[in-house]
C-alpha positions in Angstrom: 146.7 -179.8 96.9 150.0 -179.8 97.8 152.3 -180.0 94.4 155.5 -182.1 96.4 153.4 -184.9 97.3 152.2 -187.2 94.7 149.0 -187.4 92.7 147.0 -190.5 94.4 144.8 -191.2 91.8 147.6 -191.0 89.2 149.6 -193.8 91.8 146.7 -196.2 91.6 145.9 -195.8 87.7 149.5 -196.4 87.4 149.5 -199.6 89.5 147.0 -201.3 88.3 147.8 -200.8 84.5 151.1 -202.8 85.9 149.0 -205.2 87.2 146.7 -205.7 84.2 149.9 -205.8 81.8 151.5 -208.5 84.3 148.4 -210.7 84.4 148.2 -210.6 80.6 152.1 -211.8 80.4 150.9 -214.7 82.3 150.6 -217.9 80.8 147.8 -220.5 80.7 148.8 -222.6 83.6 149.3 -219.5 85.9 145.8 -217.9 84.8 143.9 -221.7 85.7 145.6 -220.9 89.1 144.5 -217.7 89.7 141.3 -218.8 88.7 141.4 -221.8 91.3 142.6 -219.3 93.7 139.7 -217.0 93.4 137.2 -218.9 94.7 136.5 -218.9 98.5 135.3 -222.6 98.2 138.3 -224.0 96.2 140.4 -222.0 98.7 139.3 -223.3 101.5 139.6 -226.5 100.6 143.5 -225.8 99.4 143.7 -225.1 103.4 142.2 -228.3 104.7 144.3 -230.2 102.5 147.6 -228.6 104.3 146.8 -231.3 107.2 147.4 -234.1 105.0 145.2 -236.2 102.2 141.3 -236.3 102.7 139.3 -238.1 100.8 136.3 -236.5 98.8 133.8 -237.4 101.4 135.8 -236.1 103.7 136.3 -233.0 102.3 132.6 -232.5 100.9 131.0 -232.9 104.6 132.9 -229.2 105.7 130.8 -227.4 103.0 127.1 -227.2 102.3 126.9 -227.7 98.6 126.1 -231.0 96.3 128.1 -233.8 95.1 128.4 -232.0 91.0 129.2 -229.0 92.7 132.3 -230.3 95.0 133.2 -232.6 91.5 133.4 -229.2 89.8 135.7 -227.7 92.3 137.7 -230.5 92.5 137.9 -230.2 88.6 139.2 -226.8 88.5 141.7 -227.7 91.0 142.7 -230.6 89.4 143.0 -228.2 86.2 145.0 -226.0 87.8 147.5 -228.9 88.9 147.6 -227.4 92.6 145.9 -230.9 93.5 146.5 -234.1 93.5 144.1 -237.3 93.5 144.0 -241.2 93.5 141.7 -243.6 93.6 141.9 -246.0 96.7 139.2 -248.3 95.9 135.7 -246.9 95.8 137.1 -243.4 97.4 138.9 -240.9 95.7 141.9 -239.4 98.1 143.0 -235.6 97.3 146.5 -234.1 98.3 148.3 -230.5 98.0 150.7 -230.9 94.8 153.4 -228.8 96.9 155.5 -228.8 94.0 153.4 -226.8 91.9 152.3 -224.6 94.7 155.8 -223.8 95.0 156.7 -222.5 91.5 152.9 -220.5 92.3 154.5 -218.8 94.8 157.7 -218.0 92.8 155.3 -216.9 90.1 153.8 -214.5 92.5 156.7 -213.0 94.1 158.5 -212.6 90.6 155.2 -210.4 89.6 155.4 -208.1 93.0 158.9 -207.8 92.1 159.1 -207.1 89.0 161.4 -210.0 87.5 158.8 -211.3 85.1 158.0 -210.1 82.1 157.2 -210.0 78.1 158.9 -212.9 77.0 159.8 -214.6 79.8 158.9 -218.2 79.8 155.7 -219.6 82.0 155.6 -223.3 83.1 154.1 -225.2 80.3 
């Protein structure tokens, strides 16, 4: 081993106890988030809502999965506030809250860069 170049292993320990300690400075409303993130399902259906509002028929014929399934999706989006919803009648439209998925992003970039930390304040 060559004793100029770093120690690999000791690199990615060090790394991800940043990440751990950064993800534990986090506050409620950015863990829901990286929980709504997580999912492949809820993901996706972030992405079909960047064309515009769909209703939740709409949205629940592009996956294969039942109606409390979808509703619990929906929910944890909802939770997370990166959606929006109203009720047009007997339907139930969804949009991207962009101004939430804005500060999400700031969020994220102030974690890979290091401006966020103990004590700084979260969005409530």
């Amino acid at each position: 081993m060559d004793p100029f170049l770093p120690d690999h292993s000791r690199i990615v320990a060090e790394a991800r106890a940043k990440a751990r300690h950064a993800l534990r400075e986090l506050g409620e409303w950015e863990n829901n988030a990286f929980k709504a993130l997580g999912d492949p399902t809820r993901f996706e259906i972030l992405c079909l809502l960047r064309s515009g509002e769909m209703t939740a028929g709409q949205l629940a014929k592009c996956f294969k999965m039942t109606k409390p399934s979808m509703s619990h999706h929906f929910e944890v989006l909802k939770q997370a506030d990166l959606i929006i919803h109203r009720r047009g009648g007997r339907r139930i439209y969804y949009s991207l809250n962009n101004e939430v998925l804005g500060d999400l992003f700031v969020v994220i970039w102030e974690l890979f860069h290091g401006r966020r930390g103990p004590g700084k304040e979260s969005k409530p």
